[in-house]
N, C-alpha and C positions, 0 to 999 in steps of 0.2 A: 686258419685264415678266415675262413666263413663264419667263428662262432667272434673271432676280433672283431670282423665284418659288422657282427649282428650288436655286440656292446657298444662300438663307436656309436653307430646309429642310435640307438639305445639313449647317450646320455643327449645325443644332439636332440629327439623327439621331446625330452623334459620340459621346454617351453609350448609344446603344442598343446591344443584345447582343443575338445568336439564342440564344443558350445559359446565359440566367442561371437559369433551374433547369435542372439534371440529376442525375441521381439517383448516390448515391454505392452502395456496392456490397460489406456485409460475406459472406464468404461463410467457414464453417468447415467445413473436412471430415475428418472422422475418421479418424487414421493411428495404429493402435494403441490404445494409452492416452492421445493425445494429439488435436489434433485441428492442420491445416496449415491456417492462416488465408491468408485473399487482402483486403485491405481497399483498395479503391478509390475515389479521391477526385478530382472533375472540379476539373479548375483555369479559374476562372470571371474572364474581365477579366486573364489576366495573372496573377492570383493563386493561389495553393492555399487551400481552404476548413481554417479552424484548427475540424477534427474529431478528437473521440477515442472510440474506443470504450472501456470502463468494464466490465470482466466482472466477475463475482463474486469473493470478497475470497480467497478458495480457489486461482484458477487464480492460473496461475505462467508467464509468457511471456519468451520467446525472444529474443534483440535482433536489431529487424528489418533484412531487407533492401531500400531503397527504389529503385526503381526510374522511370523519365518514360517513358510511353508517349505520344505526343503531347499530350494536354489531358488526359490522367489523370495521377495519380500511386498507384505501386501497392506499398503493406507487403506483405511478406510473413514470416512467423513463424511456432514452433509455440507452442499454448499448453497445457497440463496442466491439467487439471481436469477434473470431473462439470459435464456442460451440462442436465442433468435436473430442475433447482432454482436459484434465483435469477432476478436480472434483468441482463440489456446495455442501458446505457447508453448512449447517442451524446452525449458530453458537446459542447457549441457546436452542436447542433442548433439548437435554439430561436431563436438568433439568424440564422438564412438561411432562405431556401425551399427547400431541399433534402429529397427525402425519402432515406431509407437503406431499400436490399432488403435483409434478414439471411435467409439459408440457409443453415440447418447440415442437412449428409449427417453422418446419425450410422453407427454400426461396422455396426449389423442392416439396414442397406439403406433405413431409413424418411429421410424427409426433411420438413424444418421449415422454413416460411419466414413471413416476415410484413416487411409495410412499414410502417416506423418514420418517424413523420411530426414537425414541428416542436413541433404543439401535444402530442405525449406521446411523448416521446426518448428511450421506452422497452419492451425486450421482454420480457415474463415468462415466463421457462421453464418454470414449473409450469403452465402453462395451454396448450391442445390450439390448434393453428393450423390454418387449413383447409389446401386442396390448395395446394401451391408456386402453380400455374399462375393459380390465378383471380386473386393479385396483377399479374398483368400487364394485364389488362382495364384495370384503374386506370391502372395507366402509358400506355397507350396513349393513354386522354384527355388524361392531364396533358403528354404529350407534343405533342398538334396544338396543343392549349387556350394549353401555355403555350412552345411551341416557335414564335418570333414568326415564324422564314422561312416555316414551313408556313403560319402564321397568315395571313401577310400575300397568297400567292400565294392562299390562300381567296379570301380578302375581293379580289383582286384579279381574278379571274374572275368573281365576281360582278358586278364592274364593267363589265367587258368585252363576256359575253356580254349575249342578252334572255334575259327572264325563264324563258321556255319552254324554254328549252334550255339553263339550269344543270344542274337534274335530270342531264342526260345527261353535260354536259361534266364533271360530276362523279362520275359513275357511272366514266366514261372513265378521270377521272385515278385513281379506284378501283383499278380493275381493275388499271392497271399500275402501280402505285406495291404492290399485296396481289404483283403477280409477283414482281418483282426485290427485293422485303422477305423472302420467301421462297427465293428463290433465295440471297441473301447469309446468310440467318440460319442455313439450313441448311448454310454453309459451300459449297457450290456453285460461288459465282463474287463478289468480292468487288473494290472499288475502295479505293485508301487514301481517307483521310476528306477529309483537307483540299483537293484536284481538286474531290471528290465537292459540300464546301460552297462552294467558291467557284462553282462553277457552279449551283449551287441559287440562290446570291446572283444572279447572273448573268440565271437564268431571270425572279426576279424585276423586276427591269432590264426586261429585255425585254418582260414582261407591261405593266407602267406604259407604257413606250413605243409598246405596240401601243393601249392605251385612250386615249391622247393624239390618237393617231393617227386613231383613228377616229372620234374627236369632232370633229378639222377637216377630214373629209369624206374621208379618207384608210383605205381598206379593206387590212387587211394579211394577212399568209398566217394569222396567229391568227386573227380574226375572220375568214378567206373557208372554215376547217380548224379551228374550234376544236375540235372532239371529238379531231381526228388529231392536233395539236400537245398537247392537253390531256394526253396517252396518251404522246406521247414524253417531257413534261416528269415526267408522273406514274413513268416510271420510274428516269428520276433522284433522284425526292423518295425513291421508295421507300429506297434505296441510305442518305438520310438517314437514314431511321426505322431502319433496319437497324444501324447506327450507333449509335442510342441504344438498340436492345434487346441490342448488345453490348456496353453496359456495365453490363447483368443477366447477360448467359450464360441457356441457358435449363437449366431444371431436366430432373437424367438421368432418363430413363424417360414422363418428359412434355412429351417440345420440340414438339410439333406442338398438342397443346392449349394453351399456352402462347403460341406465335405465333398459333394461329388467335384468342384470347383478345386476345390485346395488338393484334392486325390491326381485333377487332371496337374495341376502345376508339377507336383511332385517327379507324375510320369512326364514330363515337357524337359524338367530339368535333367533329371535322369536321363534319358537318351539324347537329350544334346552332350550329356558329359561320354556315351559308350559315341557316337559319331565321331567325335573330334579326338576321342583316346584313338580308335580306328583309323583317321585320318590319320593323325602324328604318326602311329606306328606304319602305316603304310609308305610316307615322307620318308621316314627315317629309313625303312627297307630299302626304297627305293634310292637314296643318295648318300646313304651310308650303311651298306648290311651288315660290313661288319663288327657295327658297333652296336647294333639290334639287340643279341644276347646278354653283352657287358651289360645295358642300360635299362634291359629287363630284368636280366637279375638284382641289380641295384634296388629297382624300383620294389619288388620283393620285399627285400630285404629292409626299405625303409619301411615299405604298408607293417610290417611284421613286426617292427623296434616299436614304432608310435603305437599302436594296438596292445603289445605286451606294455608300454607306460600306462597306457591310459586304464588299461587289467590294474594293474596295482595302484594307479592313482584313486580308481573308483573303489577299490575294494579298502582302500587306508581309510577313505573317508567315512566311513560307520565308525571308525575310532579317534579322527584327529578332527 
C-alpha cells in the first residue's frame, strides 16, 4: 500500500519544478557615451521566458550577442542613450512570476537599482531609487518562500524532528547554509549548479526517508544527529542559495551588505514558513487529532515523490 502510496505521488509530483520563479537579471553599465548591457533570463521547464526590455524611444541598441549559460540565457549589447529620464519596460513581464533586478552603474561611480515586479513592469528613471543592496533582503524571501527544494527540506524537518528541538535543528542548518552562501558569493570556493541541485533533490529524499523511518520505530542517523546532519545538509543548501544570488551578481562597492541583506531575507522567510508549519500543525491537533498522523504521513510521502522526480529529473538532464 505505501510503495502504491509512494508511485501515485510519484507521477502526480511530474509537473512540479524547484525553479519556476527566478529572477531575470538587467544590469547596464556605463562604457563611455554608452552603456554595455548584460540581460539575463532563467530558462524555466525547458523553456526560455519570452521577455523584452523596452528603453526609451531615444536609445539606439547594438545587435545582441546570445549566449546559454546552463539555465540562463544571457544578451549581451551596447545601447546609446541618456538613462537620466524615461522609463524600462520589461515587456511579457506581467504574464510570469518573475521579478527583474535592473542596475544601472552609471559614468560618476553612483549606481541605481530597483526590482521590477509582474504587477508594474516598470522602471522610472526620473525618480531616486534606494541603496542597490536593500533589494536583496526581498530576494532572499522570495527565494526560501518560493524556492520549493528549500521549501520543502523546511517543512520536512519539521516533520522529523520534536517540537523543542526545531529552534535548534534550524538554527544548525542556519548557520551553515549563511557559511558556504558566503564563501561561494564571495567567489572563494564554488560548485557547478547542477551536482550542487541534484543532491539538494537528493537530501530531500533522504529527509522523507529518515521521517518514514522513524514513524515505524526505526531511529536513523537524522533523527539519533539531527542538528549534526542538519549543519552538513545546511551547507549544501547554502551552495543553492548561492546560485540564485548569482544570477543578481552583487552590487560593486556593497557585496557584503548585500549578502548579509539577501542572507537575512532567506532566514525571514524560513521561519515564517517553520511558524505557520507549527501553527497549522498545532490547529490541526487541536480540532482534529485524529487526522494529525493520516495527513502527516501523507505530507511525507509527497516531500518524498517530488524529491525522487526532481533526483531523476536533474540527473537526465546531463543527457536530454
Amino acid at each position: 500500500m505505501r510503495r502504491l502510496l509512494f508511485l501515485i505521488l510519484l507521477l502526480l509530483a511530474s509537473p512540479a519544478s524547484a525553479h519556476e520563479v527566478r529572477p531575470a537579471l538587467l544590469s547596464l553599465d556605463a562604457d563611455g557615451d554608452a552603456y554595455a548591457v548584460t540581460w539575463k533570463q532563467p530558462i524555466t521547464s525547458g523553456r526560455r521566458l519570452d521577455l523584452t526590455p523596452i528603453f526609451p524611444a531615444q536609445c539606439k541598441a547594438s545587435q545582441p550577442s546570445v549566449t546559454l549559460d546552463e539555465d540562463t540565457v544571457v544578451e549581451r549589447y551596447r545601447l546609446t542613450c541618456d538613462l537620466t529620464g524615461g522609463f524600462i519596460r520589461i515587456d511579457g513581464l506581467n504574464r510570469t512570476l518573475t521579478d527583474v533586478f535592473v542596475r544601472i552603474n552609471a559614468a560618476d561611480g553612483s549606481v541605481r537599482s530597483t526590482l521590477v515586479k509582474p504587477s508594474n513592469p516598470v522602471m522610472d528613471l526620473s525618480v531616486a531609487t534606494p541603496p542597490a543592496a536593500r533589494a536583496y533582503f526581498g530576494e532572499g524571501i522570495l527565494h526560501i518562500v518560493m524556492g520549493w527544494d528549500h521549501l520543502l527540506f523546511v517543512l520536512g524537518l519539521c516533520l522529523l524532528v520534536k517540537r523543542r528541538q526545531i529552534l535548534g535543528v534550524a538554527t544548525s542548518f542556519t548557520l551553515a547554509h549563511s557559511l558556504t552562501l558566503a564563501v561561494s558569493a564571495l567567489g572563494l570556493f564554488s560548485l557547478p549548479s547542477r551536482p550542487v541541485e541534484i543532491l539538494i533533490a537528493a537530501s530531500i529524499l533522504l529527509l522523507a526517508i529518515e521521517i518514514i523511518r522513524r514513524r515505524d520505530g526505526q531511529v536513523g542517523l537524522t533523527a539519533k544527529r539531527p542538528y549534526l546532519v542538519s549543519f552538513g545538509i545546511g551547507l549544501l543548501h547554502g551552495l543553492g542559495f548561492a546560485g540564485a544570488l548569482a544570477d543578481l551578481g552583487l552590487p560593486k562597492g556593497q557585496e557584503l551588505a548585500a549578502l548579509f541583506l539577501f542572507n537575512v531575507g532567506v532566514e525571514a522567510g524560513q521561519f515564517a514558513i517553520i511558524a505557520a508549519a507549527l501553527l497549522a500543525g498545532f490547529i490541526g491537533y487541536r480540532f482534529a487529532p485524529k487526522l494529525t498522523r493520516p495527513t502527516a504521513t501523507l505530507a511525507t510521502y509527497a516531500i518524498g515523490a517530488i524529491a525522487a522526480y526532481w533526483v531523476i529529473e536533474r540527473i537526465l538532464g546531463y543527457w536530454v
